[in-house]
Rosetta silent file (secondary structure, phi, psi, omega in degrees, C-alpha in Angstrom):
SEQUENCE: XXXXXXXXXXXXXXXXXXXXXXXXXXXXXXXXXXXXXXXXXXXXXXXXXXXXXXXXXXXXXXXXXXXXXXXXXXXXXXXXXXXXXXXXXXXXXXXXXXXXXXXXXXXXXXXXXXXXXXXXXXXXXXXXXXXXXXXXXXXXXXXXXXXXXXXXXXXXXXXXXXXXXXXXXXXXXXXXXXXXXXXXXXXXXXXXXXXXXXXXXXXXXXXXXXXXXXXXXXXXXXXXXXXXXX
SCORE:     score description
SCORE:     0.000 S_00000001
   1 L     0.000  -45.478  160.906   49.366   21.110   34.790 S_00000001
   2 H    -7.303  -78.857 -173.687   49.113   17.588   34.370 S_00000001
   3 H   -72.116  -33.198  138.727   46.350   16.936   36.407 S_00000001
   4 H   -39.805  -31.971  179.355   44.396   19.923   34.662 S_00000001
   5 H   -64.946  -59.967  177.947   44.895   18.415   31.324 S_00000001
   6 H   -53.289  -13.529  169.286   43.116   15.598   32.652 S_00000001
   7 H   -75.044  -53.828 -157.599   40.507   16.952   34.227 S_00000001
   8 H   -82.367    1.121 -174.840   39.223   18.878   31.257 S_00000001
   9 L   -81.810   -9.354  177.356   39.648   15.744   28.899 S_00000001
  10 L   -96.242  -20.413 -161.870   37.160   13.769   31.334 S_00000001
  11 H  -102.396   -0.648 -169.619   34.944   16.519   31.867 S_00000001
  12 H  -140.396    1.500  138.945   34.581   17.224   28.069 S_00000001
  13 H   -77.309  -34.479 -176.670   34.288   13.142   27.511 S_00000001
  14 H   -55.646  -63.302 -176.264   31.450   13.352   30.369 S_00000001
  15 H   -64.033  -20.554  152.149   29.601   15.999   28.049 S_00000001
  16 H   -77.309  -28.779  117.845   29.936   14.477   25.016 S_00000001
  17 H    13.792  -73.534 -160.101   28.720   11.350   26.722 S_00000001
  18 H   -96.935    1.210  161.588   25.884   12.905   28.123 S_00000001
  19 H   -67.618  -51.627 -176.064   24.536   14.786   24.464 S_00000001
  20 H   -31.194  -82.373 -159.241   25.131   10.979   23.081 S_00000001
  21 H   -75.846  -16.224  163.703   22.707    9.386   25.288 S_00000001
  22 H   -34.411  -71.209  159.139   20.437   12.678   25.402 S_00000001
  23 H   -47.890  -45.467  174.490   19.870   12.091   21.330 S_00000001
  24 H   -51.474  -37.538  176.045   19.765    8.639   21.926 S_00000001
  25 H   -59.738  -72.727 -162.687   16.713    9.305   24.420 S_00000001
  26 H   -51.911  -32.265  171.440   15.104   11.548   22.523 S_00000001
  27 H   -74.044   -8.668  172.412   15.205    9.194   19.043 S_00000001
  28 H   -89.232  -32.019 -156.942   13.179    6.508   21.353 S_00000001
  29 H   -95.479  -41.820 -174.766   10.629    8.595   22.410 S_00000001
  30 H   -36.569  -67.394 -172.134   10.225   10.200   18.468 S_00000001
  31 H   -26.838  -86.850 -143.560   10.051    6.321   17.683 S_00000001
  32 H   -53.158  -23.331 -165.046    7.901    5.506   20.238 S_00000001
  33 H   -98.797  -27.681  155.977    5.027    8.304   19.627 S_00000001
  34 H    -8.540  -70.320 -138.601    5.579    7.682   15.678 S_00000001
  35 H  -100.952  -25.603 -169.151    4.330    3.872   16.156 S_00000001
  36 H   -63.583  -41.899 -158.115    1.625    4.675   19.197 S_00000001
  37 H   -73.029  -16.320  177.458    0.213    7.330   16.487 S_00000001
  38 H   -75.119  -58.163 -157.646   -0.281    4.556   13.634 S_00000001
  39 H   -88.839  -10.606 -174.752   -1.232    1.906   15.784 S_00000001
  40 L   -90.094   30.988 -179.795   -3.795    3.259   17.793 S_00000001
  41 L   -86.001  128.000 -172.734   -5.491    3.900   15.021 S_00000001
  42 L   -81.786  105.536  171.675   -8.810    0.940   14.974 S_00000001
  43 L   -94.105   37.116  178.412   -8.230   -1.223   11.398 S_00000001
  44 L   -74.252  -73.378 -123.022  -11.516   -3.646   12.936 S_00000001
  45 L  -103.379  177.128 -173.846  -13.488   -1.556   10.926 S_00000001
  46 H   -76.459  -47.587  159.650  -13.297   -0.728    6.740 S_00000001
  47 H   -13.709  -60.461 -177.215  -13.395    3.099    7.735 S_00000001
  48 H   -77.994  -44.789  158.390  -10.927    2.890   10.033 S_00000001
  49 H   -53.122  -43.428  179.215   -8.578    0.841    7.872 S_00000001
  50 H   -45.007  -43.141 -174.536   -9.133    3.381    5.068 S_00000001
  51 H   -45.760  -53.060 -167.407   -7.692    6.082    7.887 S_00000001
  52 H   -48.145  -46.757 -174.597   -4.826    3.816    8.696 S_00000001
  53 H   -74.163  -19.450  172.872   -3.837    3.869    4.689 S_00000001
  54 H   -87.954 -143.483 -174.647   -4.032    7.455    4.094 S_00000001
  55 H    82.284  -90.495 -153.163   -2.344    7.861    7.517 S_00000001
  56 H   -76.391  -27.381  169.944    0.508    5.866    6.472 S_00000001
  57 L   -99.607   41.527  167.307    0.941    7.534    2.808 S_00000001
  58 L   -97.911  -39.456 -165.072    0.899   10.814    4.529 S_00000001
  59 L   -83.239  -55.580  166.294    3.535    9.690    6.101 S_00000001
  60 H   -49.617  -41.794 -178.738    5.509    8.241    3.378 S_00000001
  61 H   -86.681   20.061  171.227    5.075   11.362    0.827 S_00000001
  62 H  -106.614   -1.159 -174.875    6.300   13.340    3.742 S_00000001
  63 L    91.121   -4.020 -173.375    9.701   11.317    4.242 S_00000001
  64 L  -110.876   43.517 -171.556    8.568   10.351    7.346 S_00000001
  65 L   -62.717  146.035  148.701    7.834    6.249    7.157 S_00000001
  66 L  -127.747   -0.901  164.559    8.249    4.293    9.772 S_00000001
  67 L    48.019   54.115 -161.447    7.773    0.733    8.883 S_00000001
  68 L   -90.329    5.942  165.459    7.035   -0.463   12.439 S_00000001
  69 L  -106.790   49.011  150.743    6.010   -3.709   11.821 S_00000001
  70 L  -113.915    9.879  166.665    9.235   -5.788   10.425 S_00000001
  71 L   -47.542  163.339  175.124   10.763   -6.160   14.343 S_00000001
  72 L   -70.386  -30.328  140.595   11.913   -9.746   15.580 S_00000001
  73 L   -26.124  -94.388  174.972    8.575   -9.440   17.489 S_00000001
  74 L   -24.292  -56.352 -170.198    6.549   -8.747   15.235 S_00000001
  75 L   -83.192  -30.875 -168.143    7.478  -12.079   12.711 S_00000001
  76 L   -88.725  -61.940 -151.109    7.482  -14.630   15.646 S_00000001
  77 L   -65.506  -11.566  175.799    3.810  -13.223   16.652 S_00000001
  78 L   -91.176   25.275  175.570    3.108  -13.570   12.655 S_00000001
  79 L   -82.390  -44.031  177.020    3.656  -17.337   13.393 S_00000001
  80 L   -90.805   -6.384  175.600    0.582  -17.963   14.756 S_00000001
  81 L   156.469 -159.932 -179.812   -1.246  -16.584   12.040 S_00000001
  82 L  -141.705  127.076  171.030   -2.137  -13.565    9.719 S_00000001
  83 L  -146.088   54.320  163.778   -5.148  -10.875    9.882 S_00000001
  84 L   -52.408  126.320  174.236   -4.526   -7.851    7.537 S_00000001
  85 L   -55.351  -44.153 -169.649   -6.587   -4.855    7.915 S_00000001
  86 E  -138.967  136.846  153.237   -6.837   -4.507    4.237 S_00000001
  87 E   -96.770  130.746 -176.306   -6.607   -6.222    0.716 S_00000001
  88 E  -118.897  135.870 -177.658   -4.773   -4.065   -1.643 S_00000001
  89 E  -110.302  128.708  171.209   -5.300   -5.002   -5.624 S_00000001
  90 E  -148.533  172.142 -160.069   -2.435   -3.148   -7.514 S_00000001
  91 E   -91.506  143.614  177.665   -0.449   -2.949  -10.536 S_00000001
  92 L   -41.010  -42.453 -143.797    3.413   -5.275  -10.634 S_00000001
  93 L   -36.529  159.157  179.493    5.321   -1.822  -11.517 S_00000001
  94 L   -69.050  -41.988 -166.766    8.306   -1.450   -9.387 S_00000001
  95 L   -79.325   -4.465 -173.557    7.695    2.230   -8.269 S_00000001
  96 L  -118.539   75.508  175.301    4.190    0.986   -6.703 S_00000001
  97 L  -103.965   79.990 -173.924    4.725   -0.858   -3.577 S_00000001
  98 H   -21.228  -55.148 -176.687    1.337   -0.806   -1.465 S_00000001
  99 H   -60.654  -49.525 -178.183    3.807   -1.664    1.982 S_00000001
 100 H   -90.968  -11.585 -168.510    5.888    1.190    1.606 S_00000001
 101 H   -79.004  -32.436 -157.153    3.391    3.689   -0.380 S_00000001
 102 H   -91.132  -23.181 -134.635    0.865    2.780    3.005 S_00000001
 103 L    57.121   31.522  171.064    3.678    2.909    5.623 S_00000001
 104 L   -55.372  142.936  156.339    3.065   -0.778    6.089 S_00000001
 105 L  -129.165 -136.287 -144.295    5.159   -3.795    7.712 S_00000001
 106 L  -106.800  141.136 -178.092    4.434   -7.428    7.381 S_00000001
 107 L    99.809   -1.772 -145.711    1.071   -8.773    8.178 S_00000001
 108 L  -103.574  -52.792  173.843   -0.519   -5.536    7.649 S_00000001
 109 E  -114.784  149.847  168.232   -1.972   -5.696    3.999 S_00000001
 110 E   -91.966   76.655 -166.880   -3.003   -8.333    1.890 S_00000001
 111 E   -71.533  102.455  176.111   -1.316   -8.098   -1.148 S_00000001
 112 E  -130.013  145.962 -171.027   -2.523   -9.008   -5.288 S_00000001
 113 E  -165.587  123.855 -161.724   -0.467   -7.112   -7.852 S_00000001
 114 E  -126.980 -178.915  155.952   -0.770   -7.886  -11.642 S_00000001
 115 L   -94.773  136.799 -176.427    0.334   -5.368  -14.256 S_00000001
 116 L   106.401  -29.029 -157.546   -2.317   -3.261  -14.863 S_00000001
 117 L    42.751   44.708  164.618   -3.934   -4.022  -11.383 S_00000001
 118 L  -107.895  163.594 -173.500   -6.446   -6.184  -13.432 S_00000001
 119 L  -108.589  123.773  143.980   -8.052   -9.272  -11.850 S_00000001
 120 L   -89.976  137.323 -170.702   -8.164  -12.713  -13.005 S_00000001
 121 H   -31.432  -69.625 -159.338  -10.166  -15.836  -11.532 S_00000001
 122 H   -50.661  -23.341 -172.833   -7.080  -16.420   -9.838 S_00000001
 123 H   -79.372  -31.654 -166.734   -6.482  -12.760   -8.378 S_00000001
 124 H   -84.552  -21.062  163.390  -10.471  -13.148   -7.609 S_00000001
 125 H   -66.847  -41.870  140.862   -9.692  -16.155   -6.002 S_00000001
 126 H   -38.875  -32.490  175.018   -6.739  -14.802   -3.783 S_00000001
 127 H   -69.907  -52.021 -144.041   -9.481  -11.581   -2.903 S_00000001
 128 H   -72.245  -64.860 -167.898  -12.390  -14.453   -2.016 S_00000001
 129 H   -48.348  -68.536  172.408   -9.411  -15.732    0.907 S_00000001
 130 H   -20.727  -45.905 -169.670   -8.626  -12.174    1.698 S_00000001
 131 H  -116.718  -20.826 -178.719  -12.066  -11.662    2.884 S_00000001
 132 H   -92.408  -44.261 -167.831  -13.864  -15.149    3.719 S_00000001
 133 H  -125.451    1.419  176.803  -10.880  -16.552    6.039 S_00000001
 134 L  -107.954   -0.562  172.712   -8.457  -13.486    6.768 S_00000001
 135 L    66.944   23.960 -168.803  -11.910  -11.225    7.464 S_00000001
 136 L   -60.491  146.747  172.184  -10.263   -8.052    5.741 S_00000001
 137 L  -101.831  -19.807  169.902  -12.823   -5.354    6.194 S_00000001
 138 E  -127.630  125.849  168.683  -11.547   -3.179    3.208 S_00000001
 139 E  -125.501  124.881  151.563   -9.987   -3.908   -0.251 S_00000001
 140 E   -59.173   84.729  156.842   -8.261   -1.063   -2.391 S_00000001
 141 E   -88.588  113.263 -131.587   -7.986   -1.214   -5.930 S_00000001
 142 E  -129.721   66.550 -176.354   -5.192    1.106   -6.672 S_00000001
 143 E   -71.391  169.427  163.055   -3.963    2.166  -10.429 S_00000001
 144 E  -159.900  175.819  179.424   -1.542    4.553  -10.908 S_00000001
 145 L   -34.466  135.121 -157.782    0.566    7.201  -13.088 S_00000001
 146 L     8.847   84.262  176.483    1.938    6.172  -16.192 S_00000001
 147 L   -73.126  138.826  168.304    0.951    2.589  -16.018 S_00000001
 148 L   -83.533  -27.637  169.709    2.996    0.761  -18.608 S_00000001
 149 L   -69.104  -47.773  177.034   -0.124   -1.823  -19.345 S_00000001
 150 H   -48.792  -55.610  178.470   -2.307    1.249  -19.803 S_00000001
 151 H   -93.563   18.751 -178.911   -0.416    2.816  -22.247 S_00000001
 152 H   -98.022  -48.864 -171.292    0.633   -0.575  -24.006 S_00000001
 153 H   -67.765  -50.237  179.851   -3.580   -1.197  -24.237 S_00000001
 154 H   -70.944  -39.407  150.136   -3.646    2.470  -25.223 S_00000001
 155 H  -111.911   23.887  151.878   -1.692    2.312  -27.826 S_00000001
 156 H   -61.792  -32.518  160.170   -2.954   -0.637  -29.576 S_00000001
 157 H   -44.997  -50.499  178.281   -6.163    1.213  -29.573 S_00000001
 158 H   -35.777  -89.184  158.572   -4.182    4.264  -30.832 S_00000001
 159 H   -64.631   -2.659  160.001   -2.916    2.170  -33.494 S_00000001
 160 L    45.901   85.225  177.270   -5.527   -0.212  -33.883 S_00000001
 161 L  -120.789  178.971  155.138   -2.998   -3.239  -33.168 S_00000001
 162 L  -158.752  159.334 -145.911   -3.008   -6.203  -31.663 S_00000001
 163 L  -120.308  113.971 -155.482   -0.817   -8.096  -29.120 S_00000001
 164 L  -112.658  -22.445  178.165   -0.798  -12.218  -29.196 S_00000001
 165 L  -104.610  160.080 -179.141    1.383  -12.748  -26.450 S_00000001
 166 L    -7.643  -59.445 -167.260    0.884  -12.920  -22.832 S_00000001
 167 H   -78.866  -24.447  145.168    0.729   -9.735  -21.931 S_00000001
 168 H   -24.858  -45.891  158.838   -1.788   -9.256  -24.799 S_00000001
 169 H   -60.764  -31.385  169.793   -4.230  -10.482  -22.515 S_00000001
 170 H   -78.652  -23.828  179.558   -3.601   -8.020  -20.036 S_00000001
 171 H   -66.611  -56.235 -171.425   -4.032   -5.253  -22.834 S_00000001
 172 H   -53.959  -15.144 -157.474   -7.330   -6.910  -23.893 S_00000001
 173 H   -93.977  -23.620  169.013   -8.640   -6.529  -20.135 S_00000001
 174 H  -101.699    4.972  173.340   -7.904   -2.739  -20.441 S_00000001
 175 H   -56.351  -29.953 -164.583   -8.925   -1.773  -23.877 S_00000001
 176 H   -74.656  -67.555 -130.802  -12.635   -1.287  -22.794 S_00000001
 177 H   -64.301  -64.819  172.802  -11.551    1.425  -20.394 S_00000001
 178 H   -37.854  -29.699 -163.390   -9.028    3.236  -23.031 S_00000001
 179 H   -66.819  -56.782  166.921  -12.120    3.177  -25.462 S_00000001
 180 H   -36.297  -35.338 -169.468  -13.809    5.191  -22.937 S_00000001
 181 L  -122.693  158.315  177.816  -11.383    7.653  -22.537 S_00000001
 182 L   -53.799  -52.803  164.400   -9.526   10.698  -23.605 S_00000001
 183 L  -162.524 -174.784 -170.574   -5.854    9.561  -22.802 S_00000001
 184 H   -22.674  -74.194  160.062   -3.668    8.044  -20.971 S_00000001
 185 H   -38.400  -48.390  179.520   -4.512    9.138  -17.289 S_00000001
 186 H   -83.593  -10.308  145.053   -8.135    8.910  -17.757 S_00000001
 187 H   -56.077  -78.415  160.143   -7.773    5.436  -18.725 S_00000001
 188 H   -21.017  -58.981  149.822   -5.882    4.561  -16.194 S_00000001
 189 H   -78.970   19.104 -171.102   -9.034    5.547  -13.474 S_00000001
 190 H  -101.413  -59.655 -140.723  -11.654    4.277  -15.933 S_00000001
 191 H   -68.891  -48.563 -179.951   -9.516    1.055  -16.093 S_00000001
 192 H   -49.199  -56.107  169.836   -9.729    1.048  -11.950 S_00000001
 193 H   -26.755  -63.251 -171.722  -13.678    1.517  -12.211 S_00000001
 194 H   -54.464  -62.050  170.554  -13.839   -1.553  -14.396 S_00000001
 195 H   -27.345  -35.760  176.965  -11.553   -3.485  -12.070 S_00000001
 196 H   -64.244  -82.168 -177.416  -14.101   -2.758   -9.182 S_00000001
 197 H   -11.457  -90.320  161.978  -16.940   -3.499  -11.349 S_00000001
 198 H   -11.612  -59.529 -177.865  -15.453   -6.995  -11.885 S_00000001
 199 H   -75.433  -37.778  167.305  -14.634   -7.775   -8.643 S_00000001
 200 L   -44.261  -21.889  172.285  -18.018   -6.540   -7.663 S_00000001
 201 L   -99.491  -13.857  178.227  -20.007   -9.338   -9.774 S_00000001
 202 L   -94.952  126.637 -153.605  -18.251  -12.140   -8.113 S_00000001
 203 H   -55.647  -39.051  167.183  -21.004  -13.394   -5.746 S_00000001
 204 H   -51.429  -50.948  179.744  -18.488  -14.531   -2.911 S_00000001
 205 H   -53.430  -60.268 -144.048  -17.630  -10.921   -2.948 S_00000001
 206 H   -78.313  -30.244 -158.562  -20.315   -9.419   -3.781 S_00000001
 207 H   -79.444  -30.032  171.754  -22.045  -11.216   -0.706 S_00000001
 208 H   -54.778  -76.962  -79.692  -19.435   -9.430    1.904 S_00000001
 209 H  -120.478  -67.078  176.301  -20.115   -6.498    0.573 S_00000001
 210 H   -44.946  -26.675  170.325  -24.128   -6.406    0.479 S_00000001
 211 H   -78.690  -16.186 -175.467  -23.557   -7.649    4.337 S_00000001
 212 H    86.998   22.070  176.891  -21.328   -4.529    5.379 S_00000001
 213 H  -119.897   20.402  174.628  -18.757   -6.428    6.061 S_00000001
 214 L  -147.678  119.104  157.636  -16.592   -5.405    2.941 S_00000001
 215 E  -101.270  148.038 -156.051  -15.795   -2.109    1.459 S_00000001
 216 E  -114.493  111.512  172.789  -14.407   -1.847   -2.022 S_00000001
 217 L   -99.170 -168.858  159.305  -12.627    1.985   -2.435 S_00000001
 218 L  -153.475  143.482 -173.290  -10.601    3.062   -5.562 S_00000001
 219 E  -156.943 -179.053 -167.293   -7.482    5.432   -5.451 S_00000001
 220 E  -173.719  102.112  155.345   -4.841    6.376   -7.592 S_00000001
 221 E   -39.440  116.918 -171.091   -0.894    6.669   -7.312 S_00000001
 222 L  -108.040  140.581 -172.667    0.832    9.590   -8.560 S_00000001
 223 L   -85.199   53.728  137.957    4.509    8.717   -8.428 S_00000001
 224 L   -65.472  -68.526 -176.663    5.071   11.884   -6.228 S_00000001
 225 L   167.056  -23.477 -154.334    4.349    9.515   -3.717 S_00000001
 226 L  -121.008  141.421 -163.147    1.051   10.524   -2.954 S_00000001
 227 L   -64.314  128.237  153.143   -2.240    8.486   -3.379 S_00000001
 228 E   -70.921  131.238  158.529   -6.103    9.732   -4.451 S_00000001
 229 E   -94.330  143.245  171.436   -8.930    8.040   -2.586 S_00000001
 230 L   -84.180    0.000    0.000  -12.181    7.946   -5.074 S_00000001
């Protein structure tokens, strides 16, 4: 009787065992076709980067992220240097984080994020690196759903105000766009549109760009999760 007890408690430890490492298999190989399906995607070109970012927020507004670039790998080969597929120009807000919105890990994007997603010499200065010594082939300017600068610019228009402190300045840079528009939201892309514009007159830029060797998109976060390409 003994010796029966013991039998079925090893034989029912074997099988629980062998389900363990079964799942365990099977979560490697999910993994593994996850990060093959991301990476073999070609980010040389701006096209191809664009794919990679809707790719990767496909991925994200489906729950399914995988954030395969933060390994122990990964950071000692980001030692030797940096080459992001993309510059993404976005707004500070909390709820808009270009790395997790794209399915991004580190090295991957090129990051400038203002409130507002408006550009200053210095953010045009941080693009001009982005594309003269890290080669990005695409930059993203990215607004999104209830921007709090947008509707801070909108309503001092609203109210025909005006704002003296810091972030006043950021108001003034979107006020053209609100004039232009109906409400909030349609601020909000008129406000990218300018942002383009802008970046689009400075002649380091502008010089990529007339060469093919920079595309400028526009898109717009809805905090579902999931991004507009213009």
């Amino acid at each position: 009787m003994k010796k029966t007890v013991v039998s079925i408690f090893l034989l029912l430890t074997l099988i629980i065992s062998g389900c363990g490492s079964k799942d365990k298999e099977e979560n490697v190989k999910v993994t593994s076709k996850n990060e093959t399906r991301l990476e073999t995607i070609d980010v040389s070109t701006a096209d191809g980067a664009l794919d990679r970012l809707k790719s990767g927020n496909e991925a994200f507004v489906k729950g399914k992220s995988e954030m395969i670039h933060i390994s122990k790998d990964r950071r000692e080969d980001l030692e030797k240097g940096q080459n992001p597929f993309a510059i993404v120009v976005s707004c500070s807000d909390s709820r808009v984080t270009p790395a997790h919105v794209f399915d991004t890990g580190l090295g991957d994007i090129f990051e400038i994020r203002l409130a507002g997603n408006v550009v200053d010499d210095l953010a045009l200065g941080s693009i001009e690196y982005g594309v003269e010594h890290l080669e990005s082939p695409l930059l993203l300017v990215m607004g999104h759903e209830n921007c709090g600068a947008v509707t801070a610019a909108y309503n001092c228009v609203k109210d025909n105000k005006e704002d003296t402190s810091n972030i006043g300045r950021i108001v003034e840079e979107i006020k053209p766009s609100v004039l232009e528009s109906k409400d909030i939201e349609e601020a909000s892309h008129k406000n990218v549109e300018a942002v383009i514009k802008k970046i689009e007159e400075d002649q380091c830029i502008k010089k990529y760009v007339d060469e093919g060797k920079l595309k400028i998109v526009g898109a717009y976060y809805n905090l579902n999760g999931e991004v507009t390409f213009n």
